[in-house]
C-alpha positions as CSV (number, residue, x, y, z in Angstrom):
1,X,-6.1,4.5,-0.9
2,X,-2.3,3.5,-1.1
3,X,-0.7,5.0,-4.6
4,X,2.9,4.3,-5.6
5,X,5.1,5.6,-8.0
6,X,6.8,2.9,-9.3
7,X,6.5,0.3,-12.1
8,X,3.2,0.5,-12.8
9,X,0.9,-2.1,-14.3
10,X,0.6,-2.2,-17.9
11,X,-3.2,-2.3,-19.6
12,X,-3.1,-6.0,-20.6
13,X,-1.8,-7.0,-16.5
14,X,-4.7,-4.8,-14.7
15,X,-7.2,-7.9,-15.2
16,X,-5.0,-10.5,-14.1
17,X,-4.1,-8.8,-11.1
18,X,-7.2,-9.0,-9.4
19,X,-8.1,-12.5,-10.8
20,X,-8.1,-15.2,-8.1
21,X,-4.9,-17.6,-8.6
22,X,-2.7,-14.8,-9.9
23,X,0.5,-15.7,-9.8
24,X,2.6,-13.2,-8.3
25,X,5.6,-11.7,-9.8
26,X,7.7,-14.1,-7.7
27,X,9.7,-16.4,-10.4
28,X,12.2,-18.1,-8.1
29,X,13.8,-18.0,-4.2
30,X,16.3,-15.7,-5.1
31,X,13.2,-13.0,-6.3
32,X,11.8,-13.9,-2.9
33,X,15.0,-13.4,-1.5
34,X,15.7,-9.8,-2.7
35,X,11.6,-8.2,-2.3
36,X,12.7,-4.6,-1.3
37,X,9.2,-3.0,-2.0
38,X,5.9,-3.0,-0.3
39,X,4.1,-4.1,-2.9
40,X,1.1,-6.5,-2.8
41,X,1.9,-10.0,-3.6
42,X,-0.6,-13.1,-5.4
43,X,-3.8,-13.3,-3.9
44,X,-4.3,-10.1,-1.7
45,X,-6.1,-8.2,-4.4
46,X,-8.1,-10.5,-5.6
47,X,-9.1,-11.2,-1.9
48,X,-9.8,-7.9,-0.6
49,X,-11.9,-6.7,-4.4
50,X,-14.1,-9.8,-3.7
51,X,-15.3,-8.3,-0.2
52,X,-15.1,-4.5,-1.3
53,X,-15.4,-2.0,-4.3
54,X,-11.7,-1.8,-5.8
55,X,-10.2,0.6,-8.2
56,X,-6.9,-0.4,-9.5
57,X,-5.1,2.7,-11.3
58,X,-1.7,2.3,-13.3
59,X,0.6,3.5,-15.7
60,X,4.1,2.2,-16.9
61,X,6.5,4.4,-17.7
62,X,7.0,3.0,-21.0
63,X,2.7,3.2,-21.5
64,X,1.3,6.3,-23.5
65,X,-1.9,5.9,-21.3
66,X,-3.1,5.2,-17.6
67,X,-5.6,2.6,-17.5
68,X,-8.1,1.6,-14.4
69,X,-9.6,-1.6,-13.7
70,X,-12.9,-1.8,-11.3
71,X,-14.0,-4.5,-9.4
72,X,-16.8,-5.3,-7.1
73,X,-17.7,-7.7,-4.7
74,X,-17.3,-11.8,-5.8
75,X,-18.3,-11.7,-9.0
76,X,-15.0,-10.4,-9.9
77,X,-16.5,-8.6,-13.0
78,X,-13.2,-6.8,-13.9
79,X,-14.2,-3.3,-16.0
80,X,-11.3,-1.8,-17.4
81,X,-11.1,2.0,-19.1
82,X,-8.3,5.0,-19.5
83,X,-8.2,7.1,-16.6
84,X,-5.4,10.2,-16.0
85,X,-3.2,8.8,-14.0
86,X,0.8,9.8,-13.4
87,X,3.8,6.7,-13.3
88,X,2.9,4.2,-10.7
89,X,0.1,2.6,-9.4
90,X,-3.2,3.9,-7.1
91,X,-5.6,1.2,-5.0
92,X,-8.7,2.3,-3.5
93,X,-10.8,0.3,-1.5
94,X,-14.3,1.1,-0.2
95,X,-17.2,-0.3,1.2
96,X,-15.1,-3.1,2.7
97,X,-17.2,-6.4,3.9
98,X,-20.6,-4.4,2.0
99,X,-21.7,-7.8,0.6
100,X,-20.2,-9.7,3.6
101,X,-22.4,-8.5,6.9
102,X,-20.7,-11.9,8.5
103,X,-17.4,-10.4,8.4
104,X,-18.9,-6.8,9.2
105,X,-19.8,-7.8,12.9
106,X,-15.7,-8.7,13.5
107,X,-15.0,-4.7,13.2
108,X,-14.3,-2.8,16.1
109,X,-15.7,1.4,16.1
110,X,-14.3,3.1,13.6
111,X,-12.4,4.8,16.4
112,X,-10.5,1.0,16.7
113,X,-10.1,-0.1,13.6
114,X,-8.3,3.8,12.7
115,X,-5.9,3.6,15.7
116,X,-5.1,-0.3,14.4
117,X,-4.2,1.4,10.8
118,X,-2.4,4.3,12.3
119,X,-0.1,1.5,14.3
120,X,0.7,-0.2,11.0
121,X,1.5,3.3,9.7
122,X,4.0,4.3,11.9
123,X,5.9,0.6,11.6
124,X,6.0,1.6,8.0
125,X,7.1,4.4,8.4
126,X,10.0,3.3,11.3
127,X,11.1,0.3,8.4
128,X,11.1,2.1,5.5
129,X,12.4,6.1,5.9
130,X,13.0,6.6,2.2
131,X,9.5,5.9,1.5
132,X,7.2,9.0,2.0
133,X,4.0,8.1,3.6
134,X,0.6,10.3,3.9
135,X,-2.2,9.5,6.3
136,X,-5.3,10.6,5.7
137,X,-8.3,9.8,7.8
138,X,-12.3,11.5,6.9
139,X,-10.2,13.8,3.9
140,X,-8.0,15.1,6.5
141,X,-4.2,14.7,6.8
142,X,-3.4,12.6,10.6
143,X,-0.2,11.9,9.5
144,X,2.6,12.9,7.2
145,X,6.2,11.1,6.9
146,X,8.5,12.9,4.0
147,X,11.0,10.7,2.8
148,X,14.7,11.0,4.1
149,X,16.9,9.0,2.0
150,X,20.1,10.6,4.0
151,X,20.9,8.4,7.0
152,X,21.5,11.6,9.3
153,X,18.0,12.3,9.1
154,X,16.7,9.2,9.9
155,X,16.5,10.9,14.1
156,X,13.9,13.5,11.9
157,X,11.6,10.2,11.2
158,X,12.0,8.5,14.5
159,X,10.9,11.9,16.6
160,X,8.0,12.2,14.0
161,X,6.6,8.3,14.9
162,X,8.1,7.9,18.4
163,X,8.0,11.6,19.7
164,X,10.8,14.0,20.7
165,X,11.8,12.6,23.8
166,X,12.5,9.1,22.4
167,X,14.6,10.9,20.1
168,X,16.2,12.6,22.5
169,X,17.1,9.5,24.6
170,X,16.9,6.8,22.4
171,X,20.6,5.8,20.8
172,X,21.8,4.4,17.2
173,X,22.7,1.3,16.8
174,X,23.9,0.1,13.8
175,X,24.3,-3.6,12.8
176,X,23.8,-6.0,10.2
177,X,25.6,-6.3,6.6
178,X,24.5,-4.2,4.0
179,X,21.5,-6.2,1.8
């Protein structure tokens, strides 16, 4: 489950976003140019609902209502009904590869296949510190990354991901120009 709270997707977008051939909301170079989210981006969800049982949650802010679209498997039946949802946007995946048994014999243990998401987790989390990130593994919290939108806290994210002693020894470097 990944869940957002940004834009949201309104009611009348929930359906086209997990059709196949979506266009994403990419309009020119310079929109390519300036992607400062982590957001998913033309086919992926139509992909991944087409090997697993989706949910797709959303609500504008400007939208009275939270509406949820299901999908499952290829058939790409979307159904669509109000759900309480707050501002943003909630995916949830299961049953990945259930009508797929090909793809099922690819996957490592369970044991793997976590530590591979964990990994992908903590590069998140090293990229992005004023997102806040939540880890949860069998309905129990393995991992926890608060925001810090103040740059003097960015060592408190590092030591979280890396550990304390790379904290301790590691050193700042700053480069680059802003954007």
């Amino acid at each position: 489950r990944i869940r957002d709270n940004g834009s949201g997707i309104s009611k009348d977008e929930l359906t086209l976003a997990l059709s196949r051939h979506a266009t994403s909301k990419l309009k020119s170079l310079d929109d390519l140019e300036n992607i400062c989210s982590l957001g998913f981006r033309g086919e992926a969800l139509a992909s991944i609902s087409s090997v697993s049982r989706l949910t797709l949650s959303s609500k504008p802010k400007d939208q009275e209502a939270a509406w949820q679209a299901f999908a499952e498997g290829r058939d790409m039946a979307v159904q669509v009904k109000p759900v309480a949802h707050p501002d943003g946007t909630t995916i949830e995946v299961k049953d990945l590869f259930f009508n797929t048994p090909a793809r099922r014999k690819f996957l490592r243990t369970e044991k793997t296949e976590f530590s591979h998401i964990d990994e992908l987790i903590k590069r998140i989390a090293l990229s992005r510190f004023d997102v806040s990130i939540t880890l949860t593994h069998n309905e129990k919290v393995v991992r926890q990354y608060r925001a810090k939108t103040d740059p003097s806290q960015a060592i408190t994210r590092v030591a979280q991901v890396a550990g304390k002693a790379f904290a301790e020894q590691g050193l700042h470097i700053q480069s680059g120009e802003g954007g």
